[in-house]
C-alpha positions as CSV (number, residue, x, y, z in Angstrom):
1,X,12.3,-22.5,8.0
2,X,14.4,-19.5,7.2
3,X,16.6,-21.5,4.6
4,X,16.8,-19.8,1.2
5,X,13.3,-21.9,0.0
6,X,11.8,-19.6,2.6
7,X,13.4,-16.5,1.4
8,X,12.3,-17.6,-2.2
9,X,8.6,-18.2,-1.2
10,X,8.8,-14.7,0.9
11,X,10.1,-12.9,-1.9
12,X,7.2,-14.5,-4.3
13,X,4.3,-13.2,-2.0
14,X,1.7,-11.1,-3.9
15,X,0.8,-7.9,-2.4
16,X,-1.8,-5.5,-2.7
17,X,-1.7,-1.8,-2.0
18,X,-5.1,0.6,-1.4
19,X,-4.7,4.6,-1.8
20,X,-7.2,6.5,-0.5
21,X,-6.3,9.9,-2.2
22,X,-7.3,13.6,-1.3
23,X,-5.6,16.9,-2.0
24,X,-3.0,16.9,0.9
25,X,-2.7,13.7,1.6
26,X,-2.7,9.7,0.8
27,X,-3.7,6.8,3.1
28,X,-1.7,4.3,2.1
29,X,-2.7,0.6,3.9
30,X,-0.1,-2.5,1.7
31,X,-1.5,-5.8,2.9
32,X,0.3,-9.3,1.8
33,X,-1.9,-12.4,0.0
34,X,-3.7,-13.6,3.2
35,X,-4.7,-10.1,4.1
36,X,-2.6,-9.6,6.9
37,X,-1.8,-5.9,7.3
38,X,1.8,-4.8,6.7
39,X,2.3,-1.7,6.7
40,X,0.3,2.1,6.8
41,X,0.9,5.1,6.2
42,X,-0.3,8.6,5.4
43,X,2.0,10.8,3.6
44,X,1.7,14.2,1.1
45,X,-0.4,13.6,-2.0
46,X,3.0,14.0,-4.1
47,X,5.4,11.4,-6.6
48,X,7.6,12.5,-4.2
49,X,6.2,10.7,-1.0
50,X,4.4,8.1,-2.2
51,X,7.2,6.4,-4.4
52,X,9.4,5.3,-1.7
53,X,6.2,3.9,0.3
54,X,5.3,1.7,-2.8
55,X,9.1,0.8,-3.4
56,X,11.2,0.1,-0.4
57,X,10.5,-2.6,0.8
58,X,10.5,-4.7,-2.5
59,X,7.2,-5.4,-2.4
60,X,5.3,-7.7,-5.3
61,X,2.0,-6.1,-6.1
62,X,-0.5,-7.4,-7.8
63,X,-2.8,-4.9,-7.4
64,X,-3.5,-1.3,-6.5
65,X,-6.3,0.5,-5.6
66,X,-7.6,4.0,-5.8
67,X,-9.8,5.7,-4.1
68,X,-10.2,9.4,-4.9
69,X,-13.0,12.1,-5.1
70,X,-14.5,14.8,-3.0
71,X,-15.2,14.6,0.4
72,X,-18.9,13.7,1.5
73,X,-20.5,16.8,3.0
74,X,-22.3,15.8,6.3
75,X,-26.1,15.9,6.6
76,X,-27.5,17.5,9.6
């Protein structure tokens, strides 16, 4: 089980990533093709921080999601 066919089909996993961007700061959640949760995060809304979130671990992504826009104001 931990031969190099299972390092292959780890490797070829598809992976999906959802940002949930504000001013300060991104929510970043990276969950792997049966939806199993691998990894978040929140760090500063900059190239800066959210590169090496979206890069380290080699990830495969098939897709990323956004999620941006004002905050809803609370009704009373």
């Amino acid at each position: 089980m931990y031969g190099l066919k299972h390092q292959k089909e780890k490797r070829s996993m598809d992976h999906f990533a959802g940002l949930d961007v504000s001013v300060k700061e991104t929510s970043v959640c990276i969950v792997d093709d049966t939806g199993r949760i691998l990894r978040e995060v929140k760090v500063a809304s900059e190239p800066d921080a959210l590169l090496p979130v979206l890069t380290t671990f080699g990830y495969h992504f098939k897709r990323i999601g956004l999620e941006a826009g004002p905050a809803r104001a609370q009704q009373s």
